[in-house]
C-alpha positions in Angstrom: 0.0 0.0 0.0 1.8 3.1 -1.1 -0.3 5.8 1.2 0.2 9.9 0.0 -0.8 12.8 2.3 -2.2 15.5 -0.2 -2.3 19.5 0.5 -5.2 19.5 2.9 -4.7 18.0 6.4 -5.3 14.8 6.9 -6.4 13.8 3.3 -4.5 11.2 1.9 -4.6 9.2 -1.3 -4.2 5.4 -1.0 -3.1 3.1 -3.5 -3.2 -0.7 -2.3 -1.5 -3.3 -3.7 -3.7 -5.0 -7.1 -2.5 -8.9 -7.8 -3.6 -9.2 -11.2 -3.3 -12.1 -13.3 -5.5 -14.2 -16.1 -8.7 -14.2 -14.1 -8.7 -10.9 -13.2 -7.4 -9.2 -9.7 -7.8 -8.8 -6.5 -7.3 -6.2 -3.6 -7.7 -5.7 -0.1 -10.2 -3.1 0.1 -9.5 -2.2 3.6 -7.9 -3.8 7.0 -8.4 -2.3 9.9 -4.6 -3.1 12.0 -2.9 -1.6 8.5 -5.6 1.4 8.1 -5.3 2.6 11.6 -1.4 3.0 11.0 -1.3 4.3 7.8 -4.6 6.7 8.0 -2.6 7.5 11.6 -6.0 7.8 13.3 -8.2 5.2 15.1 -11.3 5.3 12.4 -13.9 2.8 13.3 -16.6 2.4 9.9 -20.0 2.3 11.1 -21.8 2.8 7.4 -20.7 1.8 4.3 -22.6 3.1 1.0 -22.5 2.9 -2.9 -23.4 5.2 -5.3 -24.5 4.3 -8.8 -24.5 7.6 -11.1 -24.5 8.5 -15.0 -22.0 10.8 -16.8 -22.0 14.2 -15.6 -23.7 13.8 -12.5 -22.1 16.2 -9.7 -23.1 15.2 -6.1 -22.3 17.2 -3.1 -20.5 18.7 -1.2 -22.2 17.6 1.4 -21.0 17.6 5.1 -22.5 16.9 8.7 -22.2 19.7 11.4 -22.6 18.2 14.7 -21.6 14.7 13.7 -19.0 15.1 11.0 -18.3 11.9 8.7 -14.9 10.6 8.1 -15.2 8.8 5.0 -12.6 6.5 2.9 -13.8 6.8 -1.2 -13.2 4.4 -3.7 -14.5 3.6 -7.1 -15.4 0.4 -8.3 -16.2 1.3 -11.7 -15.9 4.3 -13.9 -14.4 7.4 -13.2 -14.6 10.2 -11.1 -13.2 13.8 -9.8 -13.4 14.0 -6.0 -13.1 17.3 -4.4 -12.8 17.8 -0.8 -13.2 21.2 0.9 -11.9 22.1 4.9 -14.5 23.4 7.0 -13.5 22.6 10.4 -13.5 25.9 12.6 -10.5 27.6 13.4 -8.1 25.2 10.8 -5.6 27.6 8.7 -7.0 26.0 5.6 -10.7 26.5 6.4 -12.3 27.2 2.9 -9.4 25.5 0.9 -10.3 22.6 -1.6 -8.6 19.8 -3.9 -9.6 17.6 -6.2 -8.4 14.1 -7.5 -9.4 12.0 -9.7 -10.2 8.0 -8.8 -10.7 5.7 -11.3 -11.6 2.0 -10.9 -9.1 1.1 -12.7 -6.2 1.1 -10.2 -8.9 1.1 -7.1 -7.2 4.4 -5.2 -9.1 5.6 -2.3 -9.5 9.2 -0.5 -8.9 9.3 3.0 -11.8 12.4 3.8 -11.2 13.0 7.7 -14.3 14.4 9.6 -14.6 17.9 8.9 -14.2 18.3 5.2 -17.3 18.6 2.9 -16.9 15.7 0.3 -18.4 16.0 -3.3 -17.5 14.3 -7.0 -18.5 14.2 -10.5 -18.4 11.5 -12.7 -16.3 11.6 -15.7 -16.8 8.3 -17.4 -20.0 7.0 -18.9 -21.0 5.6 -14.9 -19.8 5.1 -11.8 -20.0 3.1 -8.6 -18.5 4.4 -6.0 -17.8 2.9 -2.2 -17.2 4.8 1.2 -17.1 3.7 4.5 -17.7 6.5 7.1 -17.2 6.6 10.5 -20.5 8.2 11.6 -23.8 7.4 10.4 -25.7 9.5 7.9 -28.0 11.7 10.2 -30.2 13.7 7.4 -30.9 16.6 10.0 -27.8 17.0 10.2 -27.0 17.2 7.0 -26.0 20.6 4.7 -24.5 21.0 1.1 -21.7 23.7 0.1 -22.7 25.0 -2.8 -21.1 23.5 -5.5 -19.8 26.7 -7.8 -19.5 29.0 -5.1 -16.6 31.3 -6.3 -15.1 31.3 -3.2 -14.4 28.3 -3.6 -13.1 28.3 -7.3 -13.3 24.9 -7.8 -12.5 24.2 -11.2 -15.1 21.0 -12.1 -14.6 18.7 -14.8 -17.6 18.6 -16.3 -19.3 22.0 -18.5 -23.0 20.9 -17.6 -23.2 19.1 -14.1 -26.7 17.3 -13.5 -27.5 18.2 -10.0 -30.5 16.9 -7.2 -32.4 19.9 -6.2 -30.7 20.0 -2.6 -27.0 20.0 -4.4 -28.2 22.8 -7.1 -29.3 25.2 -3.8 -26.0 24.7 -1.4 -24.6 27.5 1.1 -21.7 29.3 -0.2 -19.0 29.1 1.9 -19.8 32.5 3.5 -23.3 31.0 4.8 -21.8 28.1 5.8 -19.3 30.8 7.9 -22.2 32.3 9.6 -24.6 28.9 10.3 -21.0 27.3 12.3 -20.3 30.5 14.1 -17.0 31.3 12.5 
């Protein structure tokens, strides 16, 4: 497993290990002794979800306030860009993004720790996407950062995202600001 800490805080990109031979391949798709060292924090998974979408489809960024998510990403199938943005109170980087792309293809996942919003588009025909998160989903709990808020600037891959109604009408970040207290 080579394991890469990206330019946000705690968000790292994993690449395990893929034996592939005549019949196919195989990975470990996650192992908790090895994950606790290498993610460096004691992440218990209570909920684990999958996500079937169509080309162009943009969902997120979505985040928990009181019970923030840590969530570990991975596509199965397709292709995706997966942007993650800091919104934990009081962090030097609050407001700061990145993107990466996973593909299921090599089986990379994102590390998202609890207190980023999390939010992808899909760049290949469809996608299934895995995470595990370490909180279950609470829906009351639940808000969306606006997508193309240019505070943000995040520069999506896709010209004409197909969005639910709840991801086309997120907070900017500056409402998300006020609604935490910072």
């Amino acid at each position: 497993m080579e394991v890469r800490e990206l330019s946000l805080p705690g968000v790292k990109l994993l690449s395990p290990a893929v034996h592939r031979d005549g019949r196919g391949w195989f990975a470990e798709q996650y192992r908790r002794d090895d994950y606790r060292r290498w993610l460096g924090v004691d992440a218990d998974f209570v909920q684990g979800n999958l996500s079937q979408s169509g080309q162009d489809v943009l969902r997120g960024l979505h985040l928990q306030l009181r019970q923030p998510q840590g969530k570990l990403v991975c596509v199965l199938q397709g292709r995706i860009q997966d942007v993650v943005v800091d919104v934990r109170i009081g962090s030097p980087s609050f407001g700061r993004f990145l993107s990466v792309e996973l593909d299921g293809s090599d089986l990379r996942q994102l590390w998202v720790p609890p207190g980023f919003a999390h939010g992808f588009a899909v760049l290949s025909g469809q996608a299934l996407v895995s995470y595990q998160c370490t909180r279950y989903y609470d829906p009351g709990d639940e808000v969306c950062l606006r997508w193309d808020d240019p505070e943000l600037g995040v520069a999506w891959q896709v010209d004409r995202p197909i969005l639910s109604p709840r991801d086309a009408d997120g907070l900017s970040l500056r409402e998300l600001r006020r609604r935490l207290g910072a």
